[in-house]
C-alpha positions in Angstrom: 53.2 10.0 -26.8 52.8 13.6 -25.7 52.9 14.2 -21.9 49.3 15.1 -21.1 49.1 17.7 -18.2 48.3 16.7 -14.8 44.4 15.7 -14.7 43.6 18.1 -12.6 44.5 20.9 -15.2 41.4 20.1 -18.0 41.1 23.4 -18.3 44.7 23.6 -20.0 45.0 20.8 -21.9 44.2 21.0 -25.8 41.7 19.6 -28.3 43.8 16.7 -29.4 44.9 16.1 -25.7 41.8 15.6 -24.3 40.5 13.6 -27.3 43.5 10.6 -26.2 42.2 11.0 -22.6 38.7 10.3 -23.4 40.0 7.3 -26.0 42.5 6.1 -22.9 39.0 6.0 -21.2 36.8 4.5 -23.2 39.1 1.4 -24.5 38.5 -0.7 -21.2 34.9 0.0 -21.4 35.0 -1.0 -25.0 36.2 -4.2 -24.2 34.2 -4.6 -21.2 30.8 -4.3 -23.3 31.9 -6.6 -25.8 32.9 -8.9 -23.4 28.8 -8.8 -21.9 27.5 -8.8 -25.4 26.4 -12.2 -24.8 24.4 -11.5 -21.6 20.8 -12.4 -21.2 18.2 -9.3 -22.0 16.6 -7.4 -19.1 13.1 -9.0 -17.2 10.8 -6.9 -19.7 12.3 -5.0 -22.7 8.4 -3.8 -24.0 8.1 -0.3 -24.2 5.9 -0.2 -21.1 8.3 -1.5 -19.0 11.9 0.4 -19.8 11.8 4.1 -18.6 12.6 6.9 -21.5 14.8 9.8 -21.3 11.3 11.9 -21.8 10.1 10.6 -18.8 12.3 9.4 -16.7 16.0 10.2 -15.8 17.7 7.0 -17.1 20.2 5.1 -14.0 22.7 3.0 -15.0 23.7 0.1 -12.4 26.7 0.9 -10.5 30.3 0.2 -12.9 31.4 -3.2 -12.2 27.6 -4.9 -11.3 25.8 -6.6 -13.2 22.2 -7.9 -12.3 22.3 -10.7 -15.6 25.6 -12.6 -13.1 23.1 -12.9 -10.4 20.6 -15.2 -9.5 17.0 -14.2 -8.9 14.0 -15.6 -7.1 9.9 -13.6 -6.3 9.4 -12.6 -3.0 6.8 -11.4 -1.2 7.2 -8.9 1.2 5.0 -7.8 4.3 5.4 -4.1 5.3 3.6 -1.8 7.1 3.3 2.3 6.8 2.2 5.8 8.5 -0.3 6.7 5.7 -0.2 10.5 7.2 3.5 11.1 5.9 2.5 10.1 2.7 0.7 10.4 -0.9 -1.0 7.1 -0.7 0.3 3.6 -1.5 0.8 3.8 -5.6 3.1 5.4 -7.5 0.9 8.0 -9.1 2.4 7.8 -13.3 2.0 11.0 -14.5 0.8 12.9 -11.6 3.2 15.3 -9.2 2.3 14.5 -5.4 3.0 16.7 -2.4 4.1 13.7 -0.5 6.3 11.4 -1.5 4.6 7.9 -2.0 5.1 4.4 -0.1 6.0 2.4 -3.3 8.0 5.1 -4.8 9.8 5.2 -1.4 10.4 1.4 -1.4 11.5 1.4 -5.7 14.3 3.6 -4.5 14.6 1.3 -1.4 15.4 -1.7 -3.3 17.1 -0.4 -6.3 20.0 1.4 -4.4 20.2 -2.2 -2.5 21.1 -3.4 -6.0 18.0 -6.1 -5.2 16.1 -4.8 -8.7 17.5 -3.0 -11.5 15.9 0.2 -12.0 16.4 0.2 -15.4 13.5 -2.1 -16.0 11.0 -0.1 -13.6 8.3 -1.5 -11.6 6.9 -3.3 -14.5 10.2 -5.0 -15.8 10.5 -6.8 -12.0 7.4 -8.5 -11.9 5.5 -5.6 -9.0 2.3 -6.7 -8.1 0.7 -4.7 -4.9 -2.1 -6.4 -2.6 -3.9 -3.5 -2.0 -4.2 0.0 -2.9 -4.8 2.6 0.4 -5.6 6.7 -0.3 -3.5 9.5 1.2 -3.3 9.1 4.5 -4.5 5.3 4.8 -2.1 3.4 7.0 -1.5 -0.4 6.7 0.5 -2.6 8.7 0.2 -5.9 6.7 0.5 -4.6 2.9 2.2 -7.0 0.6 3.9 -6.4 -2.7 5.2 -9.1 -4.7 8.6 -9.1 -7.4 11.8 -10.4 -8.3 14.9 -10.2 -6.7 18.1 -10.5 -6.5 18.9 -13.8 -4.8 22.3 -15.2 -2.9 20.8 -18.3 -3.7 19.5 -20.2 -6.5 17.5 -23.5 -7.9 14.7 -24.4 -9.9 14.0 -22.3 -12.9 11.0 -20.4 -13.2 9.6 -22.7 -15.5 10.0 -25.5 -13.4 13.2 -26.9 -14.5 15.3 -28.6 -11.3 19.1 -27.0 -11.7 21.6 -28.1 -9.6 22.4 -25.5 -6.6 24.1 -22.9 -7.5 27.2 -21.8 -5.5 27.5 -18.4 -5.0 30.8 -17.0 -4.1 31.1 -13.3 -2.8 32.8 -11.1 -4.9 32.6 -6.9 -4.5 29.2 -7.1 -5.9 28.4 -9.2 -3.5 26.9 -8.0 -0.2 25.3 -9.0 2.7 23.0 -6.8 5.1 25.9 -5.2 7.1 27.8 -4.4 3.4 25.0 -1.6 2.2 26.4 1.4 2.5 23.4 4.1 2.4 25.9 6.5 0.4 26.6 4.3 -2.3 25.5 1.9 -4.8 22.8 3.1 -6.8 21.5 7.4 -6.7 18.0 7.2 -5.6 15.1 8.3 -8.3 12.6 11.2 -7.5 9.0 10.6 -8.2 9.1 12.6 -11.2 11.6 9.9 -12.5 8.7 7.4 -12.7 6.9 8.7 -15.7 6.7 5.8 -18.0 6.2 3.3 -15.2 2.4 1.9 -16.0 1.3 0.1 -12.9 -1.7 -1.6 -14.3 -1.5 -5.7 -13.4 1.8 -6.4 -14.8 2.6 -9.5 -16.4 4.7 -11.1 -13.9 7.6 -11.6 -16.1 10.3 -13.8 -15.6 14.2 -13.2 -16.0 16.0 -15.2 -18.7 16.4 -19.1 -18.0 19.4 -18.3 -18.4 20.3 -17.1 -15.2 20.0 -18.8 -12.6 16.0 -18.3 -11.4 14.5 -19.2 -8.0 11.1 -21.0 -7.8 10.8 -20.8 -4.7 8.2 -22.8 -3.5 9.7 -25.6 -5.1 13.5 -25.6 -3.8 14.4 -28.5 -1.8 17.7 -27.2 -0.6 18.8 -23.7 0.1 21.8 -21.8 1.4 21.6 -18.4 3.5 19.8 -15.8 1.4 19.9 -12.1 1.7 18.7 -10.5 5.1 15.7 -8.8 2.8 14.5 -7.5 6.1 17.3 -5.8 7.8 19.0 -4.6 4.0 15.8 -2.1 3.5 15.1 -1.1 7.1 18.5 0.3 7.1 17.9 2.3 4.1 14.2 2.5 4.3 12.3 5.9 6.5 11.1 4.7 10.2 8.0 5.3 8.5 8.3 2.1 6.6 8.8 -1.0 8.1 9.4 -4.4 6.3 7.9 -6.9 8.9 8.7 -10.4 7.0 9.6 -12.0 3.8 8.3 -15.2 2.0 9.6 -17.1 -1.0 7.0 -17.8 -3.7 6.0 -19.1 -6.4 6.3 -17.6 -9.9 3.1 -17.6 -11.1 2.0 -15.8 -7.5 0.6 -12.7 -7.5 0.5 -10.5 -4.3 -3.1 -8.8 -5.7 -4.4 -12.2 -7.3 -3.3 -14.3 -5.0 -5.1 -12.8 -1.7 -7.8 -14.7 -0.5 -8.9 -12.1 2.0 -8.4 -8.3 3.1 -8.8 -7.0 6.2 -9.4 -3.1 7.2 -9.4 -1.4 10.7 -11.1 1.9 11.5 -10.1 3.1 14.8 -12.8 5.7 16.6 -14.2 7.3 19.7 -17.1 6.3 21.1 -17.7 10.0 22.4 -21.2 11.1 21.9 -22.1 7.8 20.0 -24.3 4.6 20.4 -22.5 1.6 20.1 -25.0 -1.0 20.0 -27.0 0.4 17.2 -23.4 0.7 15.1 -23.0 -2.7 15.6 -26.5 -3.6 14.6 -25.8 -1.3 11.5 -22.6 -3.3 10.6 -23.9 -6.6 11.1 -25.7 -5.7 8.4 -23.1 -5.6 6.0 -22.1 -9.2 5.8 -23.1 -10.9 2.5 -22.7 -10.6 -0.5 -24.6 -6.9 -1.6 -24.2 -4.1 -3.9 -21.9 -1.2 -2.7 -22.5 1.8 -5.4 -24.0 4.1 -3.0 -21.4 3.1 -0.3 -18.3 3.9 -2.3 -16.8 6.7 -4.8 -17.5 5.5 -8.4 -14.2 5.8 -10.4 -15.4 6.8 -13.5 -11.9 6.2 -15.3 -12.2 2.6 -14.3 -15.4 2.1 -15.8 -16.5 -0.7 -13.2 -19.9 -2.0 -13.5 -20.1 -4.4 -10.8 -20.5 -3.6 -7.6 -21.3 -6.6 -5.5 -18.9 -7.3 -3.2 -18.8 -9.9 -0.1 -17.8 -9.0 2.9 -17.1 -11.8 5.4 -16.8 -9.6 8.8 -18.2 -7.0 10.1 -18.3 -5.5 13.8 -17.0 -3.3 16.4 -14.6 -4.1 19.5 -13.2 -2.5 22.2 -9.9 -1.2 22.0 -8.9 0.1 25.4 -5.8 0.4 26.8 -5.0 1.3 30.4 -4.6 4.7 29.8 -7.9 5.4 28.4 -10.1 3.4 30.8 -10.9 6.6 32.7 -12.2 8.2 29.7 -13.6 5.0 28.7 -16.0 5.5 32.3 -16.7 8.6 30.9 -18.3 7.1 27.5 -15.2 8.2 25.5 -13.7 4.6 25.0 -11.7 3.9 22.0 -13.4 1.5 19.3 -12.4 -0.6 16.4 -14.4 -1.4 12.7 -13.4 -4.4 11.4 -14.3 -4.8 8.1 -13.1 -8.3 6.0 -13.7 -9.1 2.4 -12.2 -10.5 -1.2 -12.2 -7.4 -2.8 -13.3 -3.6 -1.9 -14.1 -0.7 -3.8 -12.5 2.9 -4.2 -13.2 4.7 -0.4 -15.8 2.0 0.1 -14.4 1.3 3.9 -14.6 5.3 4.8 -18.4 5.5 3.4 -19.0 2.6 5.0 -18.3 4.1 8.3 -20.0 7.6 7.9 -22.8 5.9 7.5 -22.2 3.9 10.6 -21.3 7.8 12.7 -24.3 9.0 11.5 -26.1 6.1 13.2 -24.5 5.9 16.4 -25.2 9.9 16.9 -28.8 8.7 16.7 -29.4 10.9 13.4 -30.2 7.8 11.2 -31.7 4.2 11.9 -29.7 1.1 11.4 -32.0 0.5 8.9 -30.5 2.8 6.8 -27.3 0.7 5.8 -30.0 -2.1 4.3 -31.5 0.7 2.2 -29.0 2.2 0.7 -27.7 -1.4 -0.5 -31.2 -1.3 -2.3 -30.2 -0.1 -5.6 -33.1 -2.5 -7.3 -36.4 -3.9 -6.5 -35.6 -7.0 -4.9 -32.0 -6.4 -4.1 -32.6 -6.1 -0.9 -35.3 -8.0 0.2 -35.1 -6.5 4.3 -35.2 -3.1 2.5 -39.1 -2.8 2.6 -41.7 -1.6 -0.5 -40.1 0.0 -3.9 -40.2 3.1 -2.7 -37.2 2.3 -0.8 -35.1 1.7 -3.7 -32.1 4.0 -3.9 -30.9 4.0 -7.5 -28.2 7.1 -6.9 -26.0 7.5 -4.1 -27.3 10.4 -1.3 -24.9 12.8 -1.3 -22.7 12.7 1.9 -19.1 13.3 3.4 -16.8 10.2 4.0 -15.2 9.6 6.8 -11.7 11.0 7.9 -8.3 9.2 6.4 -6.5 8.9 9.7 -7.8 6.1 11.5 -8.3 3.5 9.2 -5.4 0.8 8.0 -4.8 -2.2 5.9 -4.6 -4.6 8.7 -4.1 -7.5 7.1 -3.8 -9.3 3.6 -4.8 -13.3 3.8 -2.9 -15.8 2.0 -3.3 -20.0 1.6 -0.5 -21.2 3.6 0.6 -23.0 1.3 1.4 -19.9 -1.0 3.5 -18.1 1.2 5.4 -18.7 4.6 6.5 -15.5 5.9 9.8 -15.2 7.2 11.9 -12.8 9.3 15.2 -14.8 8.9 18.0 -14.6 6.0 18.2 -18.5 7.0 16.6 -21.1 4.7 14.7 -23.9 6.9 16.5 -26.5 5.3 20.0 -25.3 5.6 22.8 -26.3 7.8 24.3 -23.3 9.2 27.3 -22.5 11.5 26.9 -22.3 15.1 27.7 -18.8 15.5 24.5 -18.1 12.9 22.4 -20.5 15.2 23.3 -18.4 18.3 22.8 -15.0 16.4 19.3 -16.0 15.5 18.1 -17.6 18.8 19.4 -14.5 20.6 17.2 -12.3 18.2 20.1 -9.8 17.3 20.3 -10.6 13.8 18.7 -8.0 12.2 20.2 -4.3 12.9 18.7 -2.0 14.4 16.2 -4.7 16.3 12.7 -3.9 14.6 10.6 -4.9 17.6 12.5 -2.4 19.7 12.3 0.3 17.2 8.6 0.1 16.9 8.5 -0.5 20.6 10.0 3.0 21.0 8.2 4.5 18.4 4.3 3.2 20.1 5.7 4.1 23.5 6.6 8.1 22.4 3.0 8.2 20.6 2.0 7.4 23.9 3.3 10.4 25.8 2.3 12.1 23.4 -1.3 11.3 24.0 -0.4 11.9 27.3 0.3 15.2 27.5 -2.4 16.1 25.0 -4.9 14.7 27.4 -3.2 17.0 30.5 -3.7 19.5 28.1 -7.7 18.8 28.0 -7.7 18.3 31.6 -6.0 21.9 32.4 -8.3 23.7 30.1 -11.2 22.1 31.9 -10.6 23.7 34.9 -11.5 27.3 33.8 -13.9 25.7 30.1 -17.1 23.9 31.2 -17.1 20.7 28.6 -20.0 22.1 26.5 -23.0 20.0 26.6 -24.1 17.2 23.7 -27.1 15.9 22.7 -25.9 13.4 21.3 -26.6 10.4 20.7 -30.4 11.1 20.3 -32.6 9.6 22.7 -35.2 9.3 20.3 -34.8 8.9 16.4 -38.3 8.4 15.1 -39.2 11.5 13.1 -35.6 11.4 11.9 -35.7 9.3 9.0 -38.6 11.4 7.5 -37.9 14.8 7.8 -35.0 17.5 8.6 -34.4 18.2 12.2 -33.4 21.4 13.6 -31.6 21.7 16.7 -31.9 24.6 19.2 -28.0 24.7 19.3 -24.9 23.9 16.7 -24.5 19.9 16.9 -21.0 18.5 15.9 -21.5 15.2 14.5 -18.6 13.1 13.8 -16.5 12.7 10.8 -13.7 9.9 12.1 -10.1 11.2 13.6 -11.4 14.1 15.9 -13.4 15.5 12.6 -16.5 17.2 13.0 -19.2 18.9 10.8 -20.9 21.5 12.9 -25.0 21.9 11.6 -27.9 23.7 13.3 -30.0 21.3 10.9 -29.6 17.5 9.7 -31.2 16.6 6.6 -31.9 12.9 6.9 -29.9 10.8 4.2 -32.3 9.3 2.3 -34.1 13.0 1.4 -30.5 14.7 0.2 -30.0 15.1 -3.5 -28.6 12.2 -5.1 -25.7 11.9 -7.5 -26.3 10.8 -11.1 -26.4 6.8 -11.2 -23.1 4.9 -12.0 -24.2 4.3 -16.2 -24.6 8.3 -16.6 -21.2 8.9 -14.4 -19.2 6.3 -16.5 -20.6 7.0 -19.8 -20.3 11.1 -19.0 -16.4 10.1 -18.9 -16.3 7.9 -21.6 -17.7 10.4 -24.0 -15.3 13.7 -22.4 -12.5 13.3 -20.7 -12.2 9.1 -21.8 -12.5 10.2 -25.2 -10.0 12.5 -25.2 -7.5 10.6 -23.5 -8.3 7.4 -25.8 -6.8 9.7 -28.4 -3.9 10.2 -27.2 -3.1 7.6 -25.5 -5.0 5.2 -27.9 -6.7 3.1 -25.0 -10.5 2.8 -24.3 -9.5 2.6 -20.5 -9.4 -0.9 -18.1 -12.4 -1.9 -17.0 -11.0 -3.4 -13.6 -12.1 -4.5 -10.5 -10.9 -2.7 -7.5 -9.5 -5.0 -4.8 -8.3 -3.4 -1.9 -8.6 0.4 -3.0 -8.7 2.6 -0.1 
């Protein structure tokens, strides 16, 4: 054999030289594929599910790990978000965002954990969100649910009891302290997820043979992953995982949810709360939303009856604020519960309910506008109170409102915080690290802790800032909330000065006149909207795509 220069020298070596480097190279990994040429297929392998060189940068799983050797189980995971620092919750396929978003955040999360293979996208590992939030919607209860790699494993997806499966740590094994943020898998940009099609997937379910866990249904278990603490330390501050639950796997994080539950935080600065809550008490029941939400004409919805199981308005005070609270400037909560929700139906719900408390509309109002039909709304009054088309109006701001919480039976999911399985004997050193708390690194309780307690000097100072310009800027006065709202439900009012009414998150719109909702120009109704898409821009994409679009239901789409 010819003696090859040193390695470092490429640049010198000939044709034929490097040609027996590359064959050196490639004969181990020759044998090493042959060797896995028995190993079961991917999650998915449809065309939907495994990204494209076209689309997306392809990323093969680090060289030694293999995903097919290790058990998986579904898991539901609880997580919460600062809306503001990103593009909304969903991966947007197609689209370039400004802001990064929360699930393409998390993807790249998990893959370089080596807990999903990124090769099969979103689609190929079962993802299922609860609900969707908008661009600057925050949520501190959103679920998603997926496989995973497991350190454990048991019954088969398909119900099929296997005996336990012993998993023995090798160097693609790791636990939570073994993830080194520089290695494992490179992370994937957004503009790497452009096959990824996150309609409801199909919930598919790894090969039986590897070892699969049903969760729900394992009797015994060892110590699984630290699911918690492994993305937290890779994961922004911005994203939190909160808890973990095993599940079943036919569950479905967006099927599955019995309930949602939305907060909208606000002042009560120049409002009136008692005829809000009036307003919102109105909502409970089962009514039509159209002209309380944005109609998605892409979706091609139809229904819009929607139940909502609670709806009112609470105090939120803290200490700091009860001074301003004396002063009519207390802080305020909408909670707003249902099964399902439409697109940006929470933030026209409450622009409604501003416009109320300033006194400029009648609680009356929210009845009518759910009126879409004679009869729908038998409260409503005569016909002509029947509003057909949505009035056209601005929604409220983005910032205050979250995804509070998403409800599941308790028998479908347990939430968890621990690596430890409740059945499973573990070492007393393992019992002492999870009765002192200091399991999970860094502690997430203190981090949020710290994180609430800075956002509270900050509102600290900005209130010191208030208070210093007040000393030389006379706090201009408001007429607001009206003291008397009789003629304004009939016809425009003008006011001697510019009012500021309230938009949500310290927005305002600044009028000298207020045209009263019901006598704005309306919007075309939802069958001219849809069937104006259908015909243009539906058409068109039909064609290329060769789909006539979904149909679906939004559930939690804010």
């Amino acid at each position: 054999m010819t003696t090859n220069p040193r390695p470092s020298d490429y640049k010198q070596w000939t044709r034929e030289q490097l040609i027996e480097r590359l064959v050196a190279l490639e004969g181990p990994r020759s044998v090493a594929a042959g060797s896995a040429s028995h190993s079961p297929p991917p999650a998915s392998t449809t065309a939907a599910s495994i990204p494209t060189t076209k689309n997306i940068v392809a990323t093969k799983s680090p060289k030694g790990f293999n995903f097919a050797n290790h058990p998986k189980r579904k898991i539901a995971l609880k997580f919460c978000y600062s809306g503001w620092e990103y593009g909304g919750l969903a991966y947007q396929t197609g689209h370039v965002t400004q802001l990064p978003t929360v699930e393409g955040v998390l993807f790249d999360a998990m893959a370089k954990a080596r807990l999903i293979d990124p090769n099969v996208g979103m689609e190929g590992c079962g993802w299922e969100k609860c609900g969707r939030t908008d661009k600057g919607v925050s949520a501190a209860g959103q679920v998603v649910s997926l496989w995973v790699r497991s350190a454990v494993g048991g019954a088969s997806a398909q119900g099929e009891h296997e005996q336990e499966v012993e998993v023995v740590k090798t160097g693609e094994e790791q636990s939570a302290s073994d993830v080194d943020e520089d290695s494992g898998l490179p992370g994937l940009g957004e503009e790497d997820f452009g096959t990824l099609d996150l309609s409801r997937p199909s919930s598919p379910e790894p090969s039986s043979k590897q070892a699969i866990m049903d969760s729900a249904a394992t009797p015994k278990l060892k110590k699984e992953l630290d699911y918690v603490a492994i993305l937290n330390r890779l994961l922004p501050p911005t994203i939190r995982i909160l808890a973990w639950a095993p599940v079943a796997s036919t569950f479905s994080a967006r099927f599955s949810c019995q309930y949602r539950h939305y907060k909208y935080f606000f002042s009560s600065h120049s409002l009136d709360i008692s005829a809000m809550r009036e307003a919102a008490s109105k909502l409970i029941g089962e009514h039509d939303f159209r002209n309380l939400c944005k109609v998605d004409a892409q979706k091609q919805i139809t229904r819009f009856r929607r139940i909502i199981t609670r709806a009112d308005i609470e105090s939120v005070d803290s200490n700091i604020d009860m001074d301003h609270a004396e002063r009519g400037e207390g802080m305020y909560v909408f909670n707003l519960v249902g099964s399902a929700f439409l697109y940006h139906q929470v933030r026209h719900i409450m622009a409604i309910l501003l416009l109320i408390g300033t006194g400029l509309e009648k609680p009356s109002l929210v009845t009518k506008l759910m009126n879409v039909a004679r009869g729908a709304e038998p409260a409503a009054g005569d016909d002509e109170d029947v509003v057909e088309a949505k009035p056209e109006y601005q929604m409220a701001d983005a910032l205050p409102l979250m995804l509070w919480d998403c409800g599941y039976a308790e028998e479908d999911v347990k939430w968890r915080s621990e690596s430890f399985e409740p059945d499973t004997t573990v070492s007393s050193t393992d019992e002492d690290t999870r009765r002192s708390g200091q399991g999970t690194e860094p502690d997430l309780y203190h981090q949020l802790h710290s994180i609430w307690n800075r956002s509270r000097v900050y509102t600290l100072l900005d209130r010191h800032f208030l208070q210093a310009a007040e000393r030389y800027h006379r706090p201009p006065q408001s007429i607001l909330p009206l003291s008397s709202i009789s003629t304004t439900a009939t016809s425009a009012t003008d006011f001697d000065v510019p009012v500021n009414y309230p938009l949500g998150g310290g927005a305002y719109k600044r009028a000298i006149k207020y045209v009263p909702m019901l006598k704005r120009n309306r919007l075309d109704t939802v069958e001219k909207i849809n069937e104006r898409w259908r015909l243009g821009k539906g058409l068109r994409r039909a064609e290329r795509r060769g789909n006539n679009g979904n149909g679906g239901i939004d559930d939690g789409d804010e």
